[in-house]
N, C-alpha and C positions, 0 to 999 in steps of 0.2 A: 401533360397536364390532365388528359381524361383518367391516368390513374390514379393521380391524386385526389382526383375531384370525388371516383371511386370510394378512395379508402375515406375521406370526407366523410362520406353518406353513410360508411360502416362506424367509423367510431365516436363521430358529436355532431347527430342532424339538427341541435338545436344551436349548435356554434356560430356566430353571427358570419355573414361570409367575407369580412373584413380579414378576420383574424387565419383565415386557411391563407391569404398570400405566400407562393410559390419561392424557394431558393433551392436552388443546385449546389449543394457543396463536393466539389471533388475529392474522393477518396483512394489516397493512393495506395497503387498497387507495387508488388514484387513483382520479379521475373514469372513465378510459379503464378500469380493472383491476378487477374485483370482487375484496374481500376472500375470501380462502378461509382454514380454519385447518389447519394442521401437529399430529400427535400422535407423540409421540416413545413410545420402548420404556423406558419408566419417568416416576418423578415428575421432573417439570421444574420448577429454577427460575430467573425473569428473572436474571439479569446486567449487560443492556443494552438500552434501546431497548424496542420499537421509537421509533424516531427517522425524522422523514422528512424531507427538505429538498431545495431545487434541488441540483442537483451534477452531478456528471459522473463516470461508474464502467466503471474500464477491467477490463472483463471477463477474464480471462485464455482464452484458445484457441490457446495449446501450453505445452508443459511449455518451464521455463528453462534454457537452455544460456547458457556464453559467447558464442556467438555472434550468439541470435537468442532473441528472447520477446513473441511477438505477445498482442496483447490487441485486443479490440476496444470503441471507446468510445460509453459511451448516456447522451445528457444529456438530462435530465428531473427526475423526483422519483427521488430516491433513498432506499431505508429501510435500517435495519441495526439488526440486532435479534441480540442470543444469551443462550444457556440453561447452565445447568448440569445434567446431568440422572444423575440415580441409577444408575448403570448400573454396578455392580463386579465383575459377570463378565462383559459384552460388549465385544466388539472395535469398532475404530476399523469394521468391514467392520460392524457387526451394527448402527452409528449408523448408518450413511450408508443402508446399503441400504431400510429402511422412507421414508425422508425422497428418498430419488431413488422409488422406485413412487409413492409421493404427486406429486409433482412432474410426472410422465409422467401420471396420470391425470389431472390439471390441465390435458394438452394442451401440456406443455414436451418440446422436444426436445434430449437432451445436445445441448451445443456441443464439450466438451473434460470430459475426469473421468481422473484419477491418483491415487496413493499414494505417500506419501512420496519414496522415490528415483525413481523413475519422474518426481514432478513436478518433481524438482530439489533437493529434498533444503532443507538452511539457503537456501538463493540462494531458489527458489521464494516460501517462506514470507514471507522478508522485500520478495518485490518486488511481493506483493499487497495488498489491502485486507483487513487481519486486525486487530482492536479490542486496543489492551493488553492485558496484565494490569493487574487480576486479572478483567476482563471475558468475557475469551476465551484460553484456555491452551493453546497448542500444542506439544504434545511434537516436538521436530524429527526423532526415531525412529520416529514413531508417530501420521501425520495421512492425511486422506483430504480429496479437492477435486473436486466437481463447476461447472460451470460449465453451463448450460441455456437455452433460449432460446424463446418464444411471442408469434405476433401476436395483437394485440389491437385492434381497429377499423384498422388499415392500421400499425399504429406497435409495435416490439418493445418486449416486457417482456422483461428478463434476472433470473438469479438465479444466484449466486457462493452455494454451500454448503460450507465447513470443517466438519468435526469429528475432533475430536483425544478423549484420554483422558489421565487421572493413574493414580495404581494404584486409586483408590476411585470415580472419577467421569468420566464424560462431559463434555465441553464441542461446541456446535453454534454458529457463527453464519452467519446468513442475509443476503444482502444481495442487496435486490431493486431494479433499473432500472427506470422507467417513460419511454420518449423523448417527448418532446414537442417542438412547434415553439417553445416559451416564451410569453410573455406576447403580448398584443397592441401591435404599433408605435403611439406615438401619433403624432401628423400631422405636419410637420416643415417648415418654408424653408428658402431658404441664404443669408439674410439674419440678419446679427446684429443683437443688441438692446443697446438703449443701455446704455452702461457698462460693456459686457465687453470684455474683452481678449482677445487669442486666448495659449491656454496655451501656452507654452515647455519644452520636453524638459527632463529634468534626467540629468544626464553620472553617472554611477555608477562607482567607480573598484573596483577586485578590487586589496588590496595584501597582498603575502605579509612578516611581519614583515621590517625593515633590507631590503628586497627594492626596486628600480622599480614602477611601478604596473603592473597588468596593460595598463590601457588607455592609451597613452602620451598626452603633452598635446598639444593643438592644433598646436603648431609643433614636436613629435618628429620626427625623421628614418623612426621604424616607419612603415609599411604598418598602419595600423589594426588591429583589437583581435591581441595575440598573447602570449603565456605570457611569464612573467619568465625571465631569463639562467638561472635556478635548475634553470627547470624544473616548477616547482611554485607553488601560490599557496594559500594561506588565504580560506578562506570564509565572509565575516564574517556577523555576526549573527543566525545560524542557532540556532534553540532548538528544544532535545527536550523541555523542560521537566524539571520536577524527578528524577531519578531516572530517565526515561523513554529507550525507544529510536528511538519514530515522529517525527519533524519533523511540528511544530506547523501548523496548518492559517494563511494567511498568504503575501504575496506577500513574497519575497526578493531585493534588489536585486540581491547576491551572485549567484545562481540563474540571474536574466534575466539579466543580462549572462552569463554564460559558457552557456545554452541558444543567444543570439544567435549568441558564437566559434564553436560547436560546429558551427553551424547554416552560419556562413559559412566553417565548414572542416571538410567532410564527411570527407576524407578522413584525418584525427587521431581520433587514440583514447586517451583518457583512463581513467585509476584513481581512484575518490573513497578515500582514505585515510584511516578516523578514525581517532580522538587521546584516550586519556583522562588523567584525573591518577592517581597511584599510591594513591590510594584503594580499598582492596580487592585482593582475588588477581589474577595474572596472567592465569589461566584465564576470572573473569568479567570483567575489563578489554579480552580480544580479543573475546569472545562479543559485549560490548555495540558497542566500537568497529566491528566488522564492522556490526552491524546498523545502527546509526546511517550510514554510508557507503552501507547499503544502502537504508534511505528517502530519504535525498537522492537519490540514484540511481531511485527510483522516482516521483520529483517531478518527476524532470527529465525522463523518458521517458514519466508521464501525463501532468501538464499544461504540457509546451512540445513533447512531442513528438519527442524526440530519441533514434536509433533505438536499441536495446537493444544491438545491436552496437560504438556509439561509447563506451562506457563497462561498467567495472568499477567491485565495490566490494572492497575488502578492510580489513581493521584488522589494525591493531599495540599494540593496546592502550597502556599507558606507556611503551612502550621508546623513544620516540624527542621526549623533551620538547624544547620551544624556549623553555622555562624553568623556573626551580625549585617544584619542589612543596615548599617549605617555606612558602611564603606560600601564605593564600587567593588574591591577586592572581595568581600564577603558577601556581597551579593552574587557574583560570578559563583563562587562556591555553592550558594544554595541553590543556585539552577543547576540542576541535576537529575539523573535517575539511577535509583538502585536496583540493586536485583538481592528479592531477600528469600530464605530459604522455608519455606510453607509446612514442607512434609515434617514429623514428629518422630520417625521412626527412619 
């Protein structure tokens, strides 16, 4: 408690002393990582997690421009964990700072740390790892982001920390990297065993409704993989899940094939465009449509790799259906996102 009490007097000696009330959340650790715990400036409660699993977490290490949004990736154990915490007079500045001195006395050194416009503002939010609602609540007026880094027997631990506010409460989450080399290889020939067959690729086609296929057939006249006459294509079976704005965790065949285009046409520059149905206002219809273009967009640039520079996201919420929203069926249709091709040349 005297080092809370501590960092107290360093970051808001005018904070009432109600509101510094003491919580211990346990943080857990790897084999490589010792557990340490986190106390936040008020009563905290779980939300989420923690949770830990193999994965791969692209750390952010600079703020989002159009242009350029580096991250740096640690594949290992990953955890994520967040709070809700009591906090109705302290600022998004009066979270973070207790939980970054914590952090540094652990022996982490920043990587990257911003505030709202500084990090990029909506674009930011949406191209990092941030848990739904109602898990984790970010006011896009009103967030703070560090990103930290420590070795640990020869192999980086990383830690991504959000905390945002509502008018009554606090929201913190934590996501912590552990690298590892992975499991151990078991022993292998290159001889096969009886009865198998060697596996056969399977051809994935990107088609944009009444549209040509993206990927033309075997005996098309194209130059292999290239955008419809259009201009634009539909990206099938892409799920946000119910109500939700993050794409579902899940390989997209949609995805891989146009990371692959992307991949063998460095020099095109594409827009993800989401699509909703006229369910709801027009104001939360672009809000979500944006977001949703903007996790794809984050899919494509953590796990294929493809630079932040070759892609945009933007929404247009309803305005622009490619079928009626009087049926269910053509509502499903107009929830969507496209991927449309930008460059002129």
């Amino acid at each position: 408690m005297t080092r809370l009490k501590a960092l107290t007097k360093r970051i808001a000696p005018f904070a009432p002393a109600w509101a510094w009330a003491s919580i211990a959340c346990w943080f857990l650790g790897t084999a490589a990582a010792p557990a340490f715990t986190l106390e936040f400036p008020g009563p905290a409660t779980p939300t989420f997690g923690p949770t830990t699993t193999r994965d791969s977490y692209a750390m952010p290490t600079s703020a989002w421009s159009p242009q350029a949004f580096s991250t740096q990736s640690i594949d290992g154990m990953v955890e994520r964990a967040a709070w809700q915490v009591d906090t109705p007079k302290l600022s998004s500045l009066d979270l973070m700072q207790p939980l970054r001195a914590q952090l540094l006395d652990a022996g982490f050194k920043p990587v990257f740390e911003c505030e709202t416009m500084v990090c990029g503002g909506f674009d930011f939010r949406f191209a990092i790892d941030v848990l739904p609602e109602p898990q984790m609540h970010v006011d896009l007026g009103d967030f703070r982001f560090l990103s930290a880094e420590r070795q640990v027997a020869g192999e980086t631990e990383a830690v991504g920390v959000i905390v945002s506010r509502s008018a009554n409460k606090g929201f913190v989450q934590v996501t912590r990297a552990m690298a590892d080399a992975g499991p151990p290889l078991f022993a292998a020939t290159n001889g096969m065993g009886e009865g198998f067959e060697p596996l056969t690729g399977e051809t994935v086609n990107l088609t944009a409704p009444n549209q040509p296929p993206l990927i033309p057939p075997a005996d098309g006249a194209s130059d292999g993989l290239q955008f419809v006459t259009k201009g634009s294509l539909v990206l099938d079976g892409l799920d946000f899940g119910s109500g939700a704005a993050d794409l579902t965790e899940g390989r997209y065949a949609s995805l891989a094939a146009l990371a692959e285009w992307l991949k063998d046409n460095p020099n095109k520059i594409i827009a993800l465009v989401g699509h909703t149905d006229t369910s709801g206002g027009l104001d939360s219809n672009l809000l979500i449509s944006k977001r949703r273009a903007a996790s794809v967009r984050a899919r494509l640039i953590e796990a294929y790799g493809i630079p932040p520079s070759q892609i945009e996201a933007q929404g247009v919420g309803y305005l622009s259906p490619i079928a009626s929203n009087l049926t269910e069926e053509g509502r499903r249709i107009n929830r969507r996102v496209e991927a449309v091709l930008t460059s002129v040349q």
